[in-house]
C-alpha positions in Angstrom: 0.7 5.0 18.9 4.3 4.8 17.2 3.2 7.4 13.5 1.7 5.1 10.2 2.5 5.6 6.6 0.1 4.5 4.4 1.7 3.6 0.9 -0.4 3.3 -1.6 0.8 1.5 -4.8 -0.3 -0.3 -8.4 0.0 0.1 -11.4 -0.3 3.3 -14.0 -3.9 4.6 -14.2 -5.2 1.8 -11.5 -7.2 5.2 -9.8 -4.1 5.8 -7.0 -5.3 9.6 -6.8 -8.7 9.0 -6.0 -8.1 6.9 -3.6 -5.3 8.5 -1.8 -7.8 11.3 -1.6 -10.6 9.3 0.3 -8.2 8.0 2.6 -6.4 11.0 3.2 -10.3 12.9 4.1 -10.9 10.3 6.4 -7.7 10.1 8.2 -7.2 14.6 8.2 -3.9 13.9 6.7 -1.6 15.1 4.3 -0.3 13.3 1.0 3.1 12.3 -0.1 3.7 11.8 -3.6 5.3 9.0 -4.7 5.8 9.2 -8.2 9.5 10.3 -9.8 7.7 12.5 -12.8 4.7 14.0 -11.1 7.7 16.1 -9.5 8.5 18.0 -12.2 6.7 21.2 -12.6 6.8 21.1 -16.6 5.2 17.8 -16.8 2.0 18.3 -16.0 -0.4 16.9 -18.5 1.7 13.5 -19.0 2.1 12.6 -15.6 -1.7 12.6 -14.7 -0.4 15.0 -11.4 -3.3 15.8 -9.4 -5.1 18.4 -10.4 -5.3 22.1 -8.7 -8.8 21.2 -7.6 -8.0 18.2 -6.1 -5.3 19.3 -4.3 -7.6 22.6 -3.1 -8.5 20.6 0.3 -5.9 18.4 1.0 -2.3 19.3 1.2 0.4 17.6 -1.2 3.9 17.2 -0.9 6.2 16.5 -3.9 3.7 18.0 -6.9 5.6 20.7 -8.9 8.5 20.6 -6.7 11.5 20.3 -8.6 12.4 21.6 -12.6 13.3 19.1 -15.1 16.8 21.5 -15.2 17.6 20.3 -11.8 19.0 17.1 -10.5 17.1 15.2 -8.9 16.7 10.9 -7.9 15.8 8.3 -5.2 18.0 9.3 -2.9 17.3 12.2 -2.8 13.6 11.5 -2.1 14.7 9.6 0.4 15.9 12.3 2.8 13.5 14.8 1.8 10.5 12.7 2.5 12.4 11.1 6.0 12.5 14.7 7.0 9.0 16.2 6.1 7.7 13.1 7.7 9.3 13.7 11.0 6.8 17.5 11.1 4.4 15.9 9.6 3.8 13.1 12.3 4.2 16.0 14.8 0.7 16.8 14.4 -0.9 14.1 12.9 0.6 10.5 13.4 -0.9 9.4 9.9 0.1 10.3 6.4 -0.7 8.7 3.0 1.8 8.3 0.6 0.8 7.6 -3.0 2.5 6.9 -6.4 4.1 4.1 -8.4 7.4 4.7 -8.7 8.9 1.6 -7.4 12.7 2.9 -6.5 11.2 6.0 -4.7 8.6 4.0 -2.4 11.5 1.8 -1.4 14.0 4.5 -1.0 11.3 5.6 1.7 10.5 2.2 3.6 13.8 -0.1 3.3 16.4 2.8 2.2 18.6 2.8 -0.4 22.6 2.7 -0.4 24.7 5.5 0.5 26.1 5.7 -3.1 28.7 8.2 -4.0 28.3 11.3 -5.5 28.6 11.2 -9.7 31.2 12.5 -11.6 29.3 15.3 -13.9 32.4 14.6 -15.8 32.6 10.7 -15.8 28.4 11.3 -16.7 28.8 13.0 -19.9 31.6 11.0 -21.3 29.8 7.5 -20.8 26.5 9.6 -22.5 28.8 10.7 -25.0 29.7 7.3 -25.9 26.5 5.6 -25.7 25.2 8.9 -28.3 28.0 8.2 -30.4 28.2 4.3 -30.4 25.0 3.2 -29.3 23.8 0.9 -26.2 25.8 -2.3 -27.0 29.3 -0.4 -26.2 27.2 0.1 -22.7 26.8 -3.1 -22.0 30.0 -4.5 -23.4 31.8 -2.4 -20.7 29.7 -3.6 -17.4 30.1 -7.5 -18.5 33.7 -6.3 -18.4 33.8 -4.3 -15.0 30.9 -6.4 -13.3 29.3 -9.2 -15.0 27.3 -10.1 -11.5 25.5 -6.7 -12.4 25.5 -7.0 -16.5 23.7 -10.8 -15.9 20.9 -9.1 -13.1 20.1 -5.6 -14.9 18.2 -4.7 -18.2 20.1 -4.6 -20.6 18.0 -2.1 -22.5 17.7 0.3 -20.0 20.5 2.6 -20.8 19.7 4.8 -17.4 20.6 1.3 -15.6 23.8 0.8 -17.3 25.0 4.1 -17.1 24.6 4.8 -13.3 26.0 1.1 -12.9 28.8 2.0 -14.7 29.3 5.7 -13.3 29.5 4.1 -9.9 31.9 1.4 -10.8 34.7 3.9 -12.7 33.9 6.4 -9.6 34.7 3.4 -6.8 36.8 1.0 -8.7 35.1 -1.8 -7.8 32.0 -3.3 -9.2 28.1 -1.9 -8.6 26.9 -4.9 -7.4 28.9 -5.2 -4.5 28.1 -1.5 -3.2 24.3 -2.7 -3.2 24.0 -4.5 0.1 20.4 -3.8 -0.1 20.2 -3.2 4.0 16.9 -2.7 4.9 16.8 0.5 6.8 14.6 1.0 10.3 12.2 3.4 10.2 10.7 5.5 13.6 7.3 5.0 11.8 5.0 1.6 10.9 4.4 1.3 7.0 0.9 -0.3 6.1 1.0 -1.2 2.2 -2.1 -1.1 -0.4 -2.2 -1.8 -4.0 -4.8 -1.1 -5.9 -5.2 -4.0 -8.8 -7.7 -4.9 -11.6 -8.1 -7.6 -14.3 -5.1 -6.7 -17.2 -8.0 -6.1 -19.6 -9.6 -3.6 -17.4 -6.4 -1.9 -16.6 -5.1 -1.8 -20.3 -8.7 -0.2 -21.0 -8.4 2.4 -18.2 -5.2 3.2 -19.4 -6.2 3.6 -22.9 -9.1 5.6 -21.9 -6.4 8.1 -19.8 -4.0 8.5 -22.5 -6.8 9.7 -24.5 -7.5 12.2 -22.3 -4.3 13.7 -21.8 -4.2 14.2 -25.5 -7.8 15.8 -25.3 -5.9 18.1 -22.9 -3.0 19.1 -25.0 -0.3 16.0 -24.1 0.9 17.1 -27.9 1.3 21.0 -27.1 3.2 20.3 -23.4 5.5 18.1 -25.3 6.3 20.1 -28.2 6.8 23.0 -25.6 9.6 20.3 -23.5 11.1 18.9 -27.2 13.7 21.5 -26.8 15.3 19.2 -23.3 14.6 15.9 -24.8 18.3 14.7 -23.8 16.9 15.2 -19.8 16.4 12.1 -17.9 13.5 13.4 -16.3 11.6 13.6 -20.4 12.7 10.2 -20.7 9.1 9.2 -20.1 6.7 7.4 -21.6 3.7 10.2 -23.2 7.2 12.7 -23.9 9.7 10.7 -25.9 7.1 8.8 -28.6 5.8 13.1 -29.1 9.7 13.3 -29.1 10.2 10.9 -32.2 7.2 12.2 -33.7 8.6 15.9 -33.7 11.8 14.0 -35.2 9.9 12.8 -38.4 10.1 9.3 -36.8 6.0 8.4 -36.9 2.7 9.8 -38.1 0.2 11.1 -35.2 -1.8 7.9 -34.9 1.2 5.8 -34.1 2.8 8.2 -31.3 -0.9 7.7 -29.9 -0.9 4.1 -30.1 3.1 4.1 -29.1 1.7 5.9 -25.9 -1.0 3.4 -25.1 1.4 0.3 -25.9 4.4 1.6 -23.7 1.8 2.8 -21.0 0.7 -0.8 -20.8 4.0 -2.1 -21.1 5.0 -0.1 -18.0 2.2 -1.4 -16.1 3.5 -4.8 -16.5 6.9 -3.8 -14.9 5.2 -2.3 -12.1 3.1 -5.1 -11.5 5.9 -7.5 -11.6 8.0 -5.2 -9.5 5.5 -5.1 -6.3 3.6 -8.7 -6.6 7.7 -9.2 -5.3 6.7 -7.5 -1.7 4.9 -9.8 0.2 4.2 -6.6 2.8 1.6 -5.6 0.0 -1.9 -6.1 0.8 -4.1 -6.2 -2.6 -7.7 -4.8 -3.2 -9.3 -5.1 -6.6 -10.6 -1.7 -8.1 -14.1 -3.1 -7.5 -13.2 -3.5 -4.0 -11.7 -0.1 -3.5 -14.5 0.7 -0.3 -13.0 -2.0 1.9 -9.7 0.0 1.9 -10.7 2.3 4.6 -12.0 -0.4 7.1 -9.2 -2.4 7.0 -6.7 0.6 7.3 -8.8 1.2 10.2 -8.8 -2.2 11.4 -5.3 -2.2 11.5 -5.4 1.9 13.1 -7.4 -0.2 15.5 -5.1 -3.4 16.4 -1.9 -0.7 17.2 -4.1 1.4 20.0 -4.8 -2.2 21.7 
């Protein structure tokens, strides 16, 4: 049969890695990690990676790859993954891929544009000017190079604006009409899963995690990383409230809380972001045990 990926998907702290692991035992295969920060070999204890045990019997790809003093982004996932996929199915024409990073799973199934290369140069001038005059000089630029863009993106994402604007002084013409958003065709199927839950029972799973990342020294692994704040890759949610707390900016109890807040915050974007994709199909946490029949099912409907 033509090679399957299995993505798996949902929101933060849904139970991703558990289940990536049961399906991944059943099927012999290896697993593809779909999350932007679980990358990063410093950030260990914020990004929930998966542990060295749980990794002992099944191989992982993209765990503790890359240094937060590298560069490193979608598109660059994109090839790396299209590649290691093309061994991978040589001897096993499954493979799970797991995470919730939303611009990295579809950089892998519909492809992302061929953008050009940045400007280190144009990169640190536009940082330079958001540092020194704050986000609204951001946004005032993009409504004036390309107000499709400016009335589509978030407007208090400063990662957004920037590459949006990098790409439009680089080009001359405006980001929004270098996004053609061209679904790419793949030489594999893709069979989607999210995992899902009530909000209450995700906000309390969350809660529940965050408390045991500071239980395993979260506070210590940021404090160690404060010294590269600035990096894109600490611009995370468990590193930057520690961040502001280091800066005098809250007491302990309110980074804590901060954590919880934006962790459940987060899981509202990513929710929002894949309810979008009608190629999703949805199990409830409770229902987690019929993932495996109807991934075989499907297994199933292909060798007919």
């Amino acid at each position: 049969m033509m090679p399957l990926l299995i993505v798996l998907t949902g929101p933060t702290g849904i139970g991703k890695t558990e289940t990536a692991l049961t399906l991944a035992a059943r099927f012999g295969c290896d697993i593809v990690s779909a999350d932007s920060r679980q990358i990063y070999r410093e950030m260990r204890i914020g990004t929930a990676a998966p542990t060295k045990e749980e990794m002992k019997n099944i191989r992982h790809h993209f765990v503790h790859t890359v240094s937060i003093h590298d560069r490193y982004n979608a598109g660059k996932f994109e090839l790396e993954v299209l590649s290691l996929l093309e061994h991978l199915f040589m001897t096993n024409p499954v493979v799970v891929m797991a995470g919730g990073s939303m611009l990295y799973i579809d950089a892998v199934c519909r492809g992302i544009d061929d953008l050009p290369e940045v400007d280190p140069e144009i990169r640190a001038g536009l940082i330079q000017r958001w540092e020194a005059e704050g986000i609204e000089c951001l946004r005032f630029e993009l409504k004036k190079l390309d107000p499709d863009y400016y009335s589509q993106v978030d407007l208090h994402n400063p990662k957004r604006l920037l590459h949006a604007l990098e790409m439009c002084i680089m080009s001359g013409i405006p980001y929004s009409r270098m996004r053609t958003n061209t679904i790419k065709v793949r030489p594999f199927r893709i069979l989607k899963i999210g995992l899902t839950a009530e909000r209450g029972i995700i906000y309390d799973r969350i809660n529940r995690r965050v408390d045991r990342m500071i239980a395993d020294g979260l506070e210590q692994e940021a404090a160690v990383l404060y010294p590269f704040r600035a990096y894109q890759a600490l611009n995370t949610v468990g590193y930057r409230e520690w961040f502001d707390f280091l800066d005098g900016k809250s007491n302990r109890e309110e980074t804590i809380e901060k954590i919880k807040s934006n962790s459940r915050r987060y899981a509202r974007k990513q929710l929002t972001w894949f309810r979008k994709d009608p190629d999703i199909r949805w199990f409830d946490i409770r229902d987690k045990n019929l993932v495996i029949p109807y991934v075989e099912e499907f297994i199933s409907g292909l060798k007919e």
